[in-house]
N, C-alpha and C positions, 0 to 999 in steps of 0.2 A: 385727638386731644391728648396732650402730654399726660405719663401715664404719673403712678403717685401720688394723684392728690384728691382722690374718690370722686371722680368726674364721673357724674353719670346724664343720661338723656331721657329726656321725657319729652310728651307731649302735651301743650296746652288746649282748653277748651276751645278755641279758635285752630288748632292745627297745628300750632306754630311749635315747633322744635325748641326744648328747652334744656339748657346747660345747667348745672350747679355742681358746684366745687369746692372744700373746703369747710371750715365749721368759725363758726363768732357770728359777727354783727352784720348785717347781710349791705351787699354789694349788689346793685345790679349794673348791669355792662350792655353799653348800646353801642351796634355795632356801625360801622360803614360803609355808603352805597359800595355794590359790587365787590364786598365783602361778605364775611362772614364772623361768628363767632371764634371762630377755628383760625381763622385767620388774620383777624387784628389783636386780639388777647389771646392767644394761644400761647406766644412767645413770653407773656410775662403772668399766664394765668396759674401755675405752681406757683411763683412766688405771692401770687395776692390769694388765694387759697389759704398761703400757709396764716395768714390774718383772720379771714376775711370767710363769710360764704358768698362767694359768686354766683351771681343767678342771672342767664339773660337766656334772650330767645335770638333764633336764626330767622331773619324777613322771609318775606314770600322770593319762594325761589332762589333760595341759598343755603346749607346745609343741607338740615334731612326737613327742611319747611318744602310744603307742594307752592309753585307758583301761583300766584294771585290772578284770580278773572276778573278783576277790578282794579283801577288805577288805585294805588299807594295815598294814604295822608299822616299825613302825623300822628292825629289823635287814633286813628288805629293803631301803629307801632306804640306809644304810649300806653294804651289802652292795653297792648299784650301786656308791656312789660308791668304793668300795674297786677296783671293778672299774674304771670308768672311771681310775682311779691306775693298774691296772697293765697296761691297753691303751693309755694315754701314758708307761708306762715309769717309772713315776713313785715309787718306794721308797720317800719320804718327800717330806713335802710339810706345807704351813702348810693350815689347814681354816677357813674363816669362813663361817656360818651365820646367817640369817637367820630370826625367828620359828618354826616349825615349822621350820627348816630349823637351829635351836638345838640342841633336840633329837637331832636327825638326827645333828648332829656332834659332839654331847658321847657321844651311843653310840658313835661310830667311834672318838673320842678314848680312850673305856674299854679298848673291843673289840683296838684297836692304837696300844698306846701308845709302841710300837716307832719308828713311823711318821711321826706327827702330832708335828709340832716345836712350833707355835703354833697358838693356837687363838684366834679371834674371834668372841664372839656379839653378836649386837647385837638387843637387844627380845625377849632369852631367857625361856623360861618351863622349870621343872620338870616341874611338873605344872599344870596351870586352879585357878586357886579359884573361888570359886562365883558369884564376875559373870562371870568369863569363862567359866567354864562354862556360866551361860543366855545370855550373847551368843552364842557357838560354836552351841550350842541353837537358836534363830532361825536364825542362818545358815546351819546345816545343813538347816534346813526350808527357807528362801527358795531356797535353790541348789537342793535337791532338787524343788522344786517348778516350775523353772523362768522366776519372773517376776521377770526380771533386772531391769527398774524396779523393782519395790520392791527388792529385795536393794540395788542401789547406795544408793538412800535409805534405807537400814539402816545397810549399810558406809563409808558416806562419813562421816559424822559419828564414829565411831567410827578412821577411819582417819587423819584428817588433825586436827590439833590443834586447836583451839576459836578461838586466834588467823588463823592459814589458812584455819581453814571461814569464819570471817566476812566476811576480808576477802573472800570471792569476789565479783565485783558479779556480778549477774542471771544477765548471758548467759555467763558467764564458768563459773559455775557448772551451768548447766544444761549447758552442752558436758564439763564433768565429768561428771556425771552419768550422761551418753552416753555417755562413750568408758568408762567403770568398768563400766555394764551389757553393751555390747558386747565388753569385754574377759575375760570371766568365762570362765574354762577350765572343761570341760567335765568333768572329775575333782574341782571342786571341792567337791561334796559326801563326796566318797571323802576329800578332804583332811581336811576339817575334823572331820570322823567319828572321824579318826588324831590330830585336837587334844585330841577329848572323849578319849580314852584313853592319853594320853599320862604317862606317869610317869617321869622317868628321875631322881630323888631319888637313887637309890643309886648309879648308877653319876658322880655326880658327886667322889664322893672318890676314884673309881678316875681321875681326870685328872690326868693327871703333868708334861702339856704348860705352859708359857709359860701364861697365857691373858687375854684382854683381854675384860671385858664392856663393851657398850658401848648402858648404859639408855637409852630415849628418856623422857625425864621429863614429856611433853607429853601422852602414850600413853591416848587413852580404850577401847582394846581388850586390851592387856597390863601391867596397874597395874604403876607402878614397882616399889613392894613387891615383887613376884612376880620382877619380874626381877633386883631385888639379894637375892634368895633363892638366884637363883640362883651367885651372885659369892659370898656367903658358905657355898656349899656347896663350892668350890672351893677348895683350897687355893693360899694366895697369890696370886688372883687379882685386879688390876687392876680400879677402874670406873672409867669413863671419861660422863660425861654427856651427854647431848645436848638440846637445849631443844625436842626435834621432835613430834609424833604418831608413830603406829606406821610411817610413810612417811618416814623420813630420807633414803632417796633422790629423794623427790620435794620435800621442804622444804629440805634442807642436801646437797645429794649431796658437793658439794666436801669440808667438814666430815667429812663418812662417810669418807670414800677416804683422809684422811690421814689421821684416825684410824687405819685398816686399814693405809693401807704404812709409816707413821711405829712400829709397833708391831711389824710384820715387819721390820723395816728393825734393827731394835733386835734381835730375838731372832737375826736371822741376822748381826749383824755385831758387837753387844756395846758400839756404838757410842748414847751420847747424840744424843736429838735436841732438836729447842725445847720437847718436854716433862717435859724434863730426868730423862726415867725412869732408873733405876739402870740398869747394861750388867753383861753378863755371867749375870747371874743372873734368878730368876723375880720379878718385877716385885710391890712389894705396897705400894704405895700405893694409897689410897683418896680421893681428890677429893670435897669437897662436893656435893650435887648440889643 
C-alpha cells in the first residue's frame, strides 16, 4: 500500500483482511474479481485518503484474506464490508465499488440504505450477458487450472483497451504479461465463479443513495451496454464516461479519483464543482458517452 497516508491492516471478525487509510467521512471501497485492495485502489488510495477514511476488506483469497472453503455470495462480501464499517465506527459512510466489487455494493446499498449516503460504481455489471459470461467461462478454467501464462494472455487483451494494448512495445509488454500472471490471487477462481452467478437486477431499484456510475467505454471485458444497464436501473442515477478498458486505474487513475471525490465532495456538501452537477439533491444528468 502506498506509503503516507497511515494505511494500516487489520483483521475482521470473519478473517478477512482490512485496509483503512486516511481521516473524515468514511469511504468503504469493494474491490474486484481477481483483484484485490492493493490492486484496484492502490493507485488512487493516497489521494481519497487525503478526504476521505478508506475502509475496505481483501475477499477470500486475495491479499492477506485465507481462501474460502465455501463458494462466494454476495451477501457475505456485503456482510464483511458492513462489518468492517462497524469495527471503524463507522454509521454511515460513501461505498465505491469496483467491477464485482459493483455488485458487492449495490447489495449493501439495497441491504442498508440507512447507511450508504453515496454510491460509486465504476465498470458495473448487473448480471453477465452472454460474452461476458463465456469470457468469465475461460477464465474461471485458466485460474482454476493454474497456468497463469496463458490466463495473463487471456486477461490482458480483454483488460486494458485496444488503444494501450498496442501501444505496448515488445519488452514493455512482455514485463506485463509477467507481472499480471505473477500477480493472480489465489481465490481467483472462487471470484469469478461469484461473477458467473451474479444477479443483482432487483435490488437495483432498492438504491436510495446519491449514485455515480462511472462506465469504462473502452471495456473489451464488461461491454458498455451492460454497464449503463446498470445506471438505468437506478433511479436518478449519474453516468459519468471514461475512455478506458476495464483498468481505469492503470490507464487514467487521476481521471478515476476525481471523478470519485468531486462526486463525494457534492453529495456531502451540496456544493458545485467544475462538473457543474446539481447540489443538494440526487444528481440525474446523463453525459454522452
Amino acid at each position: 500500500m502506498a506509503a503516507g497516508v497511515g494505511t494500516k491492516t487489520r483483521t475482521t471478525r470473519a478473517t478477512y483482511a482490512r485496509t483503512t487509510a486516511g481521516e473524515g467521512p468514511a469511504l468503504l471501497l469493494a474491490h474486484g474479481a481477481g483483484g484485490s485492495v492493493e490492486a484496484n485502489f492502490g493507485p488512487v488510495l493516497p489521494a481519497l485518503a487525503a478526504t476521505h477514511r478508506a475502509v475496505a476488506v481483501d475477499y477470500p483469497g486475495s491479499g492477506k484474506t485465507p481462501r474460502a472453503k465455501e463458494p462466494l455470495t454476495l451477501d457475505t462480501l456485503a456482510d464483511e464490508l458492513i462489518a468492517a464499517a462497524d469495527a471503524e465506527g463507522a454509521d454511515t459512510f460513501a461505498l465505491a465499488g469496483y467491477s464485482l466489487g459493483t455488485a458487492v455494493a449495490v447489495r449493501t446499498a439495497a441491504r442498508h440504505p440507512d447507511r450508504v449516503k453515496a454510491l460509486v460504481l465504476t465498470a458495473p455489471f448487473a448480471r453477465p450477458d452472454t460474452r461476458m459470461t463465456l469470457a468469465a467461462q475461460v477464465w474461471h478454467h485458466l485460474a482454476s487450472s493454474r497456468d497463469r501464462d496463458e490466463l495473463a494472455r487471456f486477461l490482458l487483451p480483454l483488460a486494458l483497451s485496444p488503444e494501450v494494448l498496442d501501444a505496448l512495445p515488445p519488452d514493455q509488454l512482455a514485463a506485463t504479461l509477467r507481472g499480471t500472471a505473477e500477480s493472480v490471487p489465489e481465490g481467483t477462481p472462487d471470484h469469478v465463479d461469484l461473477v458467473l452467478r451474479t444477479d443483482v437486477r432487483a435490488d437495483l431499484a432498492a438504491v436510495t443513495a446519491p449514485t455515480l456510475v462511472i462506465t469504462t467505454t473502452r471495456d473489451q471485458l464488461v461491454p458498455p451496454r451492460v454497464q449503463r444497464e446498470v445506471a438505468a436501473g437506478i433511479r436518478g442515477a449519474r453516468v459519468a464516461g471514461m475512455d478506458t478498458g476495464h483498468l481505469p486505474f492503470a490507464e487514467r487513475p487521476a481521471q478515476w479519483q476525481r471523478l470519485i471525490t468531486d462526486f463525494l465532495a457534492e453529495t456531502e456538501t451540496g456544493t458545485r464543482t467544475a462538473s457543474g452537477a446539481p447540489t443538494g439533491s440526487r444528481p440525474t444528468d446523463r453525459p454522452t458517452e
